[in-house]
VOKOL-116462 format. One line per 8 residues: number of its first residue (from 1); for each residue x, y, z of C-alpha. Coordinates in Angstrom, 2 decimals, m for minus. Layout:
N
NUM = X,Y,Z; ...
***
This chain:
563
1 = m54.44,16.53,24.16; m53.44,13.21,22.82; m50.04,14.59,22.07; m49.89,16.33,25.42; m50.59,12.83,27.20; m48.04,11.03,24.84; m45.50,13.13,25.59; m46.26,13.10,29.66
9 = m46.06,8.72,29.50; m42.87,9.39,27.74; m41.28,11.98,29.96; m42.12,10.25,33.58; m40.78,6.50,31.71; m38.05,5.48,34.79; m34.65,5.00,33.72; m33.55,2.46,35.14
17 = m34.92,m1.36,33.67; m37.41,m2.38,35.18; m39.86,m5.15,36.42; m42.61,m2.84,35.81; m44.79,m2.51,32.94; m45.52,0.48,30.60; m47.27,2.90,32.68; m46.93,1.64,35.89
25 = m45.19,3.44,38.92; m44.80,2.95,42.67; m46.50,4.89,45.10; m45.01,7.63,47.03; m42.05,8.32,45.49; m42.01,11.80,46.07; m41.64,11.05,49.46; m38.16,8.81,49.21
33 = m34.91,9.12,49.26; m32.94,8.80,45.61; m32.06,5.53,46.54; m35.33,4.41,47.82; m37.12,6.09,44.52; m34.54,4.37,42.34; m35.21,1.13,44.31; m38.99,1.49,43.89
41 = m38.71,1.93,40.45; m37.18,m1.54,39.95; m40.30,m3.12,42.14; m38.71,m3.46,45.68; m39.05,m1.32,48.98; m36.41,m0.28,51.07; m35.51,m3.18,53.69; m31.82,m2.84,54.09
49 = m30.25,0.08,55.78; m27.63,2.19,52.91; m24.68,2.06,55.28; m22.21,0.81,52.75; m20.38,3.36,50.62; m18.23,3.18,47.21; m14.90,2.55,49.22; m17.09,m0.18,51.62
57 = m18.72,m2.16,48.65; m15.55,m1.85,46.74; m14.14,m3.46,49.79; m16.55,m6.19,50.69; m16.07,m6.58,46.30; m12.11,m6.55,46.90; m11.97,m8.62,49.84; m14.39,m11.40,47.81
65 = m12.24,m11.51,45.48; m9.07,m11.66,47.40; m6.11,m11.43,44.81; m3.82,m12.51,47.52; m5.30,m16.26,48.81; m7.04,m17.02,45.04; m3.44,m17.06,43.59; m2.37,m18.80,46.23
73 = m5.10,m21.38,46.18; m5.23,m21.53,42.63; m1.83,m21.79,42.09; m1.78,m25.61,40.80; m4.69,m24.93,37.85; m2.16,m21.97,36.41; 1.73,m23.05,37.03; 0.33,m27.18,37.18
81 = m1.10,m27.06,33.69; 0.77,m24.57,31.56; 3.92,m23.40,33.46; 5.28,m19.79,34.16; 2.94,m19.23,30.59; m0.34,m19.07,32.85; 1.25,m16.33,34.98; 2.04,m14.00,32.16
89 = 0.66,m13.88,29.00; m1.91,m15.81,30.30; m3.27,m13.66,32.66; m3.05,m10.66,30.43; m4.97,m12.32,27.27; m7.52,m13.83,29.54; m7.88,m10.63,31.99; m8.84,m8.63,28.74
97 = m12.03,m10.24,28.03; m12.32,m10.92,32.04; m12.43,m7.13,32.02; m15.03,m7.04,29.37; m17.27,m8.96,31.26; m17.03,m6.70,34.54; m17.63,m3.43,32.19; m20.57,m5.15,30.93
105 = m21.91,m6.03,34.16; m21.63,m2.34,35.42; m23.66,m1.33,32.72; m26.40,m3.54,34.25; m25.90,m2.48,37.85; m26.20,1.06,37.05; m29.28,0.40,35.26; m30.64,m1.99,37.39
113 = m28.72,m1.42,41.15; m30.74,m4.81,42.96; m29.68,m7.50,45.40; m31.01,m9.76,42.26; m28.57,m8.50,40.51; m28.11,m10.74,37.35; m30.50,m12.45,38.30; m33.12,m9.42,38.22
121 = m31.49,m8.15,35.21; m32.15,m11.61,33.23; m35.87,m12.06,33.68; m36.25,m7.93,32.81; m34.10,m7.93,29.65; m35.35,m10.98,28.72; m39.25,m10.22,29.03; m42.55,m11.48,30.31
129 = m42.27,m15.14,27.92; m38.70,m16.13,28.36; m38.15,m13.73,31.34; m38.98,m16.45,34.29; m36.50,m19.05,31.94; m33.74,m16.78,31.87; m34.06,m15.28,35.25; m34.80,m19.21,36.65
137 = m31.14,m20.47,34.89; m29.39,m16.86,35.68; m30.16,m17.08,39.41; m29.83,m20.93,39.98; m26.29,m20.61,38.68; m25.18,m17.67,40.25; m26.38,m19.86,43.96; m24.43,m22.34,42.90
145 = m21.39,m20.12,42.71; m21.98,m17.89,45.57; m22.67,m20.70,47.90; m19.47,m22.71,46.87; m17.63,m19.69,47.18; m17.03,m19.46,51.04; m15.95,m23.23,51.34; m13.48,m23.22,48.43
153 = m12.30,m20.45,50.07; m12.25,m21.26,53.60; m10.54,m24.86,52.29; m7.79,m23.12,50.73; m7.22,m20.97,54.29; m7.28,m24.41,56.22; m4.76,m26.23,53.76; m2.65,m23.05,54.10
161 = m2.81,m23.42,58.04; m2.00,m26.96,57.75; 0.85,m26.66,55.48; 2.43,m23.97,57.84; 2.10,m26.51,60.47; 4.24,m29.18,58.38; 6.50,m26.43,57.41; 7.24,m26.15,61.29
169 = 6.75,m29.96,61.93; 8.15,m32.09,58.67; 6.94,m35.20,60.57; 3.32,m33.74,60.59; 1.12,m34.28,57.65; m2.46,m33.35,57.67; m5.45,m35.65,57.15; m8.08,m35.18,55.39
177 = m10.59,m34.75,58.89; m8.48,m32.29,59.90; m9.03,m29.97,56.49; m12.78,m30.91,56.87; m12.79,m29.91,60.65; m10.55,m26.72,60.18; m12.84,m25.68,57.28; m15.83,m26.27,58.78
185 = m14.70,m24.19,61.88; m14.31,m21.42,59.59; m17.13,m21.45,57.86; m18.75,m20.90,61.49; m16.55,m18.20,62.09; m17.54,m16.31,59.07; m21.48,m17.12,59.23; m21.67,m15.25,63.03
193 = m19.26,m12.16,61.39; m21.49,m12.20,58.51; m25.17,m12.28,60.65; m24.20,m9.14,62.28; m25.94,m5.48,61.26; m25.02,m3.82,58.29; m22.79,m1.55,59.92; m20.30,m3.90,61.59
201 = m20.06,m6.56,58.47; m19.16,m2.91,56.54; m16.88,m2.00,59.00; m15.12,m5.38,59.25; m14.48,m5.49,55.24; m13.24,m2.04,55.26; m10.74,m3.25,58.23; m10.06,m6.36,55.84
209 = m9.75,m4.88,52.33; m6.75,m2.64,54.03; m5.38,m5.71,55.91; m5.69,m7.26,51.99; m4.20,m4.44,50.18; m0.93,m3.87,52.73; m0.36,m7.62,52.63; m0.68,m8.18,49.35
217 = 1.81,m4.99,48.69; 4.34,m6.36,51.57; 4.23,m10.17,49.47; 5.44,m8.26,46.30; 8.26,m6.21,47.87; 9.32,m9.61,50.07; 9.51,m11.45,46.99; 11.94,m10.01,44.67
225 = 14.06,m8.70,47.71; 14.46,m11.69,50.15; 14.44,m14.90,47.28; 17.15,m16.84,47.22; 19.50,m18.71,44.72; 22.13,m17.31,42.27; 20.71,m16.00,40.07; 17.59,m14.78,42.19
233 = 15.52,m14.58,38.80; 14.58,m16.69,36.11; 15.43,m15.60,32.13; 12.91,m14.37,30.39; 11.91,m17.32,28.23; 11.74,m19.14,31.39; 9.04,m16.91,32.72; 7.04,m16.26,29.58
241 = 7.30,m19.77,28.59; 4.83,m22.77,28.75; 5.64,m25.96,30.49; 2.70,m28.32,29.54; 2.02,m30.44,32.01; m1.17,m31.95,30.78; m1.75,m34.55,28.07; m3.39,m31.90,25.69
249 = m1.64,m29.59,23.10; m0.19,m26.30,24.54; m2.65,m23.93,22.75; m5.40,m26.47,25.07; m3.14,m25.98,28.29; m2.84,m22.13,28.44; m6.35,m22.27,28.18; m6.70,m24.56,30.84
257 = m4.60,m22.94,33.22; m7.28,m19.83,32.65; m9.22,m21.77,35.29; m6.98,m19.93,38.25; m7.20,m16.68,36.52; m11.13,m16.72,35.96; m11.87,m17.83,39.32; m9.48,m15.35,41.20
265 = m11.40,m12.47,38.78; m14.86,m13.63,39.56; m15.79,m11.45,42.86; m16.21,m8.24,41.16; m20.26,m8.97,41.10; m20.15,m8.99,45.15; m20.68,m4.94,44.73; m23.66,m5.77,42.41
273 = m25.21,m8.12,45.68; m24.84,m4.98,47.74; m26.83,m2.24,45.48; m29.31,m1.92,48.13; m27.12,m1.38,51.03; m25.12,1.25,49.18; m25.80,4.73,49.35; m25.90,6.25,45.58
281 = m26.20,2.90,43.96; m26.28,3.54,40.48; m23.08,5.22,40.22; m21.24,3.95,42.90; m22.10,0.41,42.20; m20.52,0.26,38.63; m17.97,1.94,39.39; m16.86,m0.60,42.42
289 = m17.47,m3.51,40.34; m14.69,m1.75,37.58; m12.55,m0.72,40.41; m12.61,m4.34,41.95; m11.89,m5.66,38.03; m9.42,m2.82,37.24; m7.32,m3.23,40.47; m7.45,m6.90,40.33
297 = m6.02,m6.82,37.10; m2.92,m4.94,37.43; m2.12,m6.20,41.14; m2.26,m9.28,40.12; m0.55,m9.60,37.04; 2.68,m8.27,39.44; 2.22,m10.85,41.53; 1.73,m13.49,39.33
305 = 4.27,m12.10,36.99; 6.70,m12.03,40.21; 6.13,m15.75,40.98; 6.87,m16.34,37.15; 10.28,m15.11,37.45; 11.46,m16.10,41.08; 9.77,m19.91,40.56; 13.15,m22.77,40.70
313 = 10.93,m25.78,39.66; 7.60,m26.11,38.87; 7.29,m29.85,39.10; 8.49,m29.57,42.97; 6.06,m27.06,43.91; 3.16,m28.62,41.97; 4.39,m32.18,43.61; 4.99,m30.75,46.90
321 = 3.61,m33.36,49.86; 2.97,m29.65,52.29; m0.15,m30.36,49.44; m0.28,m26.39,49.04; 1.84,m24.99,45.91; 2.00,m21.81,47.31; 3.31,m22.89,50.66; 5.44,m25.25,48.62
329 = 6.55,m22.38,46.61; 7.72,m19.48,49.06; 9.62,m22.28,51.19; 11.64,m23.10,47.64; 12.71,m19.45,47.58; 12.65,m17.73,50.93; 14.27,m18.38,54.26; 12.09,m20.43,56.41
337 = 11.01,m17.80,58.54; 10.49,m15.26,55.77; 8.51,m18.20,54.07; 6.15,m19.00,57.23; 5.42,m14.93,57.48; 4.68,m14.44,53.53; 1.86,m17.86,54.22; 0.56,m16.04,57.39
345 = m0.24,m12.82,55.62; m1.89,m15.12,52.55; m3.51,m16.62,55.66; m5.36,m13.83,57.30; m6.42,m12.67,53.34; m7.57,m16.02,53.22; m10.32,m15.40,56.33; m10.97,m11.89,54.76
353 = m12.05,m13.09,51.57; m14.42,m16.07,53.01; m15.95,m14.14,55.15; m16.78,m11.20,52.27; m18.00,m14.44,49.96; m20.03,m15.45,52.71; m21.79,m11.56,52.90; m22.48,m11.89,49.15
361 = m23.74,m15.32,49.45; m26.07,m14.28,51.87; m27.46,m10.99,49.94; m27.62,m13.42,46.70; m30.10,m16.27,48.40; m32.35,m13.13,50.44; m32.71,m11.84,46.86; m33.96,m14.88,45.43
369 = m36.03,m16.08,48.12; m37.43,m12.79,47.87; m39.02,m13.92,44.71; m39.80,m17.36,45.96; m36.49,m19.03,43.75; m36.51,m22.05,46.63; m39.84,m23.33,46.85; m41.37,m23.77,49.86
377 = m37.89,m22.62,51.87; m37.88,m19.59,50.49; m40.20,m18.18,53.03; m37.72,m18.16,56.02; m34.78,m17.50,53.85; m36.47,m14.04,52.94; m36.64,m12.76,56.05; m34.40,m10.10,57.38
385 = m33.88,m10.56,61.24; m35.81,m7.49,63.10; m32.15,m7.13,65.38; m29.75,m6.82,62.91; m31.68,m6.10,59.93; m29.42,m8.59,58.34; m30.75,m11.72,56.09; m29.44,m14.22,59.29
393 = m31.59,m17.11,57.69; m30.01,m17.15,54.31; m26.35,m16.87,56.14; m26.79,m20.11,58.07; m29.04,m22.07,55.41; m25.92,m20.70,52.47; m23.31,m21.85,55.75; m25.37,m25.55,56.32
401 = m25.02,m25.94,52.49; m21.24,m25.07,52.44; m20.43,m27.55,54.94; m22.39,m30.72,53.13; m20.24,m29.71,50.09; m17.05,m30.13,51.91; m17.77,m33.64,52.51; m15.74,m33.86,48.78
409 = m12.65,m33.37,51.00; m13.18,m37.42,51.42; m13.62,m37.94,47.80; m10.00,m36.50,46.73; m9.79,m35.03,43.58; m13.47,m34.58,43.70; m13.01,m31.26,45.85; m11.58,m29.73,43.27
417 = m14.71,m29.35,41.55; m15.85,m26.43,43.99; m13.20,m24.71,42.23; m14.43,m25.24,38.87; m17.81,m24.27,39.40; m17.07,m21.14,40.56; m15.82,m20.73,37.91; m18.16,m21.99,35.30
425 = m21.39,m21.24,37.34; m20.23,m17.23,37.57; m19.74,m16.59,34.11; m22.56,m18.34,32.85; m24.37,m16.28,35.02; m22.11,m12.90,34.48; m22.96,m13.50,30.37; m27.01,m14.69,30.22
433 = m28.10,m11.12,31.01; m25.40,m9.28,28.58; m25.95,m11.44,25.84; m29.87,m11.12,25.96; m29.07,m7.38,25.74; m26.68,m7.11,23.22; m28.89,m9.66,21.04; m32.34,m9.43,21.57
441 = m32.78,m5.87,23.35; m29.73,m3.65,21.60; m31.14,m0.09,21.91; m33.78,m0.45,23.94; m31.79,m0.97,26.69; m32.12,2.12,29.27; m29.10,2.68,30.39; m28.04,4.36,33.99
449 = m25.69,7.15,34.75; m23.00,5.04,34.34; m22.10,3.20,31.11; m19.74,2.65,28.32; m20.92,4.62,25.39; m19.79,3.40,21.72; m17.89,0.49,23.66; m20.90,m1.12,25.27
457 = m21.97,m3.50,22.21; m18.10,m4.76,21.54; m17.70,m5.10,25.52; m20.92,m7.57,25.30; m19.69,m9.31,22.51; m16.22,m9.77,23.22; m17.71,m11.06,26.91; m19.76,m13.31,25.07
465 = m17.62,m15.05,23.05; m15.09,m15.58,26.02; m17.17,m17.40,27.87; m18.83,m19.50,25.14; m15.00,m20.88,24.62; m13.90,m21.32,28.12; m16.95,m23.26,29.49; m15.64,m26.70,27.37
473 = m12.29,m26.02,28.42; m12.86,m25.72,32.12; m14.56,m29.27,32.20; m11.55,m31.02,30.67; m9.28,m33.38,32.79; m5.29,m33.02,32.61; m4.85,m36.07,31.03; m6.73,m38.35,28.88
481 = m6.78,m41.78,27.22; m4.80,m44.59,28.91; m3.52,m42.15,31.60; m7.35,m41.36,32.83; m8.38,m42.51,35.60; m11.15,m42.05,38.28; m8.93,m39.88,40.48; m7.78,m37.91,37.60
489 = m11.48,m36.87,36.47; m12.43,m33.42,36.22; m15.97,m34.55,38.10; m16.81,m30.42,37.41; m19.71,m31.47,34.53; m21.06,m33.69,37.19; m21.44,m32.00,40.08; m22.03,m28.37,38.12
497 = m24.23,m30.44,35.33; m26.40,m32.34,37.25; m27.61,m30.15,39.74; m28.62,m27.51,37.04; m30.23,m30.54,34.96; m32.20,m31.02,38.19; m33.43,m26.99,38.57; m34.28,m27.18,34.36
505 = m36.42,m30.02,35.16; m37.77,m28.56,37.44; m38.88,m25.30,36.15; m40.68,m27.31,33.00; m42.21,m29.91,35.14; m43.45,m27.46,38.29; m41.68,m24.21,38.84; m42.93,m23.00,35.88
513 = m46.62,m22.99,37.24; m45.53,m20.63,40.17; m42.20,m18.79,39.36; m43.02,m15.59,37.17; m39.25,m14.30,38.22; m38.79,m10.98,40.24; m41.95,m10.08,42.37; m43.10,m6.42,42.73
521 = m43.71,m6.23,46.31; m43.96,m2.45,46.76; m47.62,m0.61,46.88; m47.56,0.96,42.98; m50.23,1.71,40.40; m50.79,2.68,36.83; m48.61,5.70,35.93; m51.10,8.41,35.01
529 = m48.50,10.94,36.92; m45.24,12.61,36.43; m42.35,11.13,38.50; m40.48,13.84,40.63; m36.96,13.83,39.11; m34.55,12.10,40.96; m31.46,10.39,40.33; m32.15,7.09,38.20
537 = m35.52,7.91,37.65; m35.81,10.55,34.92; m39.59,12.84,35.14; m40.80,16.64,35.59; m42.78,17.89,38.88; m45.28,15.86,39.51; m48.80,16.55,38.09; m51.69,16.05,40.45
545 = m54.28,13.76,39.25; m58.09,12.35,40.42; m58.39,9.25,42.44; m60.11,7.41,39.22; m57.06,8.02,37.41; m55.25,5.49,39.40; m55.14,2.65,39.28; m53.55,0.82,42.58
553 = m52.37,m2.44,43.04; m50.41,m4.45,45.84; m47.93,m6.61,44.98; m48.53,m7.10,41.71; m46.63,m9.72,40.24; m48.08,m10.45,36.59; m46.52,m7.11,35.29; m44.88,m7.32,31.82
561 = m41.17,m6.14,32.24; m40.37,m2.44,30.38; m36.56,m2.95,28.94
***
C-alpha cells in the first residue's frame, strides 16, 4: 500500500514548475481545457481569452523587437563606437550568446508558459527562502525594461519623422518640444491600439509583423541596388574593420558598440508575456521566442552587414545635424527620394514595434500586480476591463509612466539612458532565472515539451557568462579623463541603479513583510488524486477519492514552490 501510494504522488507530479507545493493540485482540472489545466497547474485561472496563435505571438514577439527601426535607432551605439566592426563580426560574436539566452528562456516558457514569465519562473526555481528575493529583483527589472521600451521606441519613430521633415526642409531643425510632443502623441496612439480586446491587438500585430517583414526585405534589395558612388561598395577591410571612436581600447569599443545589438535582440521574451493568451502555450511559446531570436539573427546580420559595406563616412553620419544616423545615412547613399521612402518604411516599423512593446508592457505589469509587485496600486492595475477583457489599467498607468520618462528629452544626453536600460534591465532579468537553474536546481528542473536536451546546461552557462561581462561595459561613457564631461556621461548606472537600489530597499525594509512572490489564486487542494493526462501536466485517469481526503484551500499563498 505504501508503495502503491508512493508511486500514485509520483505519477500525478505536474510537469510543468510550479508555484505549488508537493502534493498539491487545483481543482477541476478534469474539466479544462489543456491550456487552462496547464495554467492551473502553475497557480493561475484562466482570465485571458487564447486568441493568439504561434504565427500571432511570434508576431506581436517580431514586431517588439522590430529589426528594422532598432538598427535604425541604434545605429550611433554600433557604427559611433566601433565602426563598420559593430555591424559584422560584431553582431555575429555577440548574437551567439544573444541566442543562448533566448534558447534558455524557451526552456522556461515551456515549462512554465505564464504572463510572469521570468518573473514567475525566478521565485519557483529559486524556492520558498530566496524565492520572493529573486522573483522581487527578476520582476522589478524586467518593469523597468518593458515600460521604457515603448518610449525609446516611439522617440526613435518621432526623431525619424523629424529628420524626414529636415530632409525636405534643410532650413527646419527640430526642437527638443517637438520630439517630446511627437513622442508623447504616440505613445497615446499606441496605449488606445493596445486597450482594445485580444482579438483586434492580435490582429493588428499580425497586419504589422507582415508590414515589418516586406519592409524590412524591400530596405535590403533598395540598398545594394539604388546606392550611389563609384565604387557602390566598400572593400572588405573597410567593412569588417573597426573605427574606434571612443577613448577606450578597441577590444573595449566592439564591446561597447554590443549595446545596439543587445537592445535590438531583446524582444524575443514578448511571446513569453503572452503564454496565457496563446493557444498551446507550452510548445508554441518556445518555439516563437526561438523563431523571433533565430529570424532576428540572420535578417539582421544582412542588413547590418549591408550598411557595413555601402556606408561612405562614418564620422558624417554619426555627426549628422538631421540628429538621426540612419536618416543621415540613406541620404549619403541614395537619391533623395529613394532616401525619404527607405525612412518612411523604417517609419511605419517604427509605430509597429511601439505599439507591440506597449502590448507586452501591459501583460508584464497585469502579471505582477497580479501578485501585488506595486503595493497598494497594484489593485487597479490587476484588473482586466469586463469590455475588452484586456488589462486597460496597466496600459495607461505603463503609458503615464512612459511619458514622465521622456521628460530626459530636456536633459540631452540623458535620454539616452532609456536605451541602455533596456538593455541592461532585460538581461539581468533574461539570466536571474537561468542561472538559479543551471546552479542551484540542475536536474531537478521539470522540463516542458519543448527543450534543448544535452545543450541546455552549456546554453545556461554560456548565457550566463555573457551577461555577467556586458553589464560593466554597457555603463561606460565614450570617453573618459580630461575629455569627460557632464554631457558626455553615460547617466545609465544612475537612472537604472538607483531606482533598483530603491525597490532592494524596499523589499528588506517593508515588502518583505507582505510579498511572498507569485500568488495561487485558483480554488486547489492537497493532491490525494491522479491528474487526468493532459498536455503539460503528466498523470493517469483520475482516481476517485472521499471528501476527507481533501484537503481544499482558496487562494493559498504560503505554498512552498515544487522545482
Amino acid at each position: 500500500m505504501v508503495a502503491n501510494e508512493a508511486r500514485r504522488r509520483e505519477s500525478h507530479t505536474p510537469a510543468v514548475t510550479t508555484v505549488f507545493a508537493d502534493g498539491d493540485m487545483p481543482d477541476h482540472i478534469a474539466e479544462m481545457s489543456e491550456d487552462e489545466a496547464a495554467l492551473a497547474a502553475l497557480g493561475y485561472k484562466q482570465e485571458f481569452k487564447r486568441e493568439f496563435s504561434a504565427w500571432t505571438t511570434f508576431a506581436v514577439s517580431f514586431a517588439v523587437m522590430g529589426l528594422l527601426p532598432s538598427i535604425a535607432t541604434t545605429m550611433y551605439y554600433g557604427l559611433g563606437y566601433a565602426g563598420p566592426a559593430a555591424n559584422t563580426w560584431g553582431w555575429l560574436l555577440s548574437v551567439f550568446f544573444i541566442l543562448c539566452v533566448a534558447c534558455s528562456m524557451a526552456e522556461l516558457a515551456s515549462s512554465m508558459p505564464t504572463s510572469g514569465g521570468l518573473y514567475y519562473a525566478a521565485a519557483v526555481l529559486a524556492g520558498p527562502k530566496y524565492g520572493p528575493f529573486a522573483a522581487w529583483i527578476t520582476g522589478w527589472s524586467n518593469w523597468f525594461v518593458q515600460v521604457t521600451g515603448a518610449p525609446s521606441v516611439d522617440y526613435g519613430c518621432a526623431s525619424m519623422v523629424l529628420a524626414a521633415a529636415s530632409i525636405v526642409n534643410p532650413d527646419y531643425v527640430p526642437s527638443d518640444y517637438q520630439v517630446f510632443l511627437l513622442t508623447v502623441f504616440i505613445m497615446l496612439t499606441h496605449a488606445c491600439i493596445s486597450s482594445m480586446p485580444t482579438l483586434w491587438i492580435a490582429n493588428f500585430n499580425s497586419v504589422g509583423t507582415t508590414i515589418n517583414l516586406l519592409c524590412l526585405v524591400i530596405v535590403i534589395i533598395i540598398i545594394p541596388t539604388a546606392v550611389m558612388g563609384d565604387p557602390k561598395f566598400q572593400p572588405n577591410d573597410f567593412a569588417w574593420g573597426i573605427q574606434n571612436s571612443t577613448d577606450w581600447p578597441d577590444g573595449i569599443a566592439v564591446l561597447m558598440s554590443f549595446l545596439s545589438i543587445i537592445w535590438t535582440m531583446s524582444g524575443y521574451d514578448a511571446s513569453f508575456h503572452l503564454s496565457e493568451e496563446c493557444s498551446n502555450a507550452s510548445v508554441a511559446t518556445p518555439r516563437s521566442i526561438v523563431m523571433t531570436a533565430g529570424s532576428g539573427s540572420v535578417l539582421g546580420f544582412i542588413l547590418n552587414t549591408l550598411i557595413a559595406y555601402t556606408i561612405k563616412d562614418v564620422n558624417e553620419v554619426i555627426e549628422s545635424d538631421l540628429g538621426q544616423p540612419f536618416a543621415a545615412y540613406v541620404v549619403q547613399i541614395l537619391p533623395q527620394n529613394v532616401a525619404l521612402a527607405v525612412l518612411a518604411m523604417t517609419i511605419v516599423c517604427a509605430y509597429s514595434m511601439g505599439q507591440g512593446c506597449m502590448v507586452a508592457a501591459s501583460r508584464v505589469c497585469f502579471a505582477y500586480a497580479r501578485d501585488d509587485c506595486f503595493g497598494i496600486v497594484s489593485k487597479p492595475l490587476k484588473q482586466v476591463n469586463r469590455h475588452t477583457l484586456t488589462p486597460v489599467n496597466a496600459v495607461w498607468f505603463n503609458t503615464s509612466i512612459g511619458i514622465l520618462l521622456l521628460l530626459l528629452v530636456f536633459g540631452g544626453a540623458a535620454i539616452d539612458a532609456i536605451f541602455s536600460i533596456g538593455a541592461i534591465a532585460a538581461y539581468v532579468a533574461f539570466t536571474i532565472p537561468i542561472f538559479i537553474k543551471i546552479v542551484f536546481v540542475g536536474n531537478r528542473f521539470r522540463r516542458g515539451p519543448w527543450h534543448l536536451g544535452p545543450l541546455s546546461l552549456p546554453s545556461g552557462i554560456a548565457a550566463c557568462c555573457f551577461v555577467v561581462v556586458m553589464l560593466p561595459i554597457l555603463c561606460f561613457p565614450s570617453v573618459r579623463g580630461e575629455n569627460m564631461t557632464p554631457e558626455d556621461m553615460n547617466w545609465t548606472s544612475l537612472v537604472y541603479g538607483a531606482p533598483m537600489l530603491f525597490v532592494i530597499i524596499w523589499f528588506f525594509v517593508d515588502a518583505h513583510k507582505w510579498f511572498k512572490g507569485p500568488k495561487i489564486n485558483i480554488e486547489h487542494h492537497m493532491l490525494h488524486q491522479e491528474l487526468p493526462s493532459v498536455e503539460g501536466i503528466a498523470g493517469v485517469e483520475t482516481v476517485p477519492t472521499s471528501k476527507k481526503d481533501s484537503d481544499v484551500e482558496r487562494g493559498s499563498i504560503s505554498k512552498a514552490p515544487s522545482i
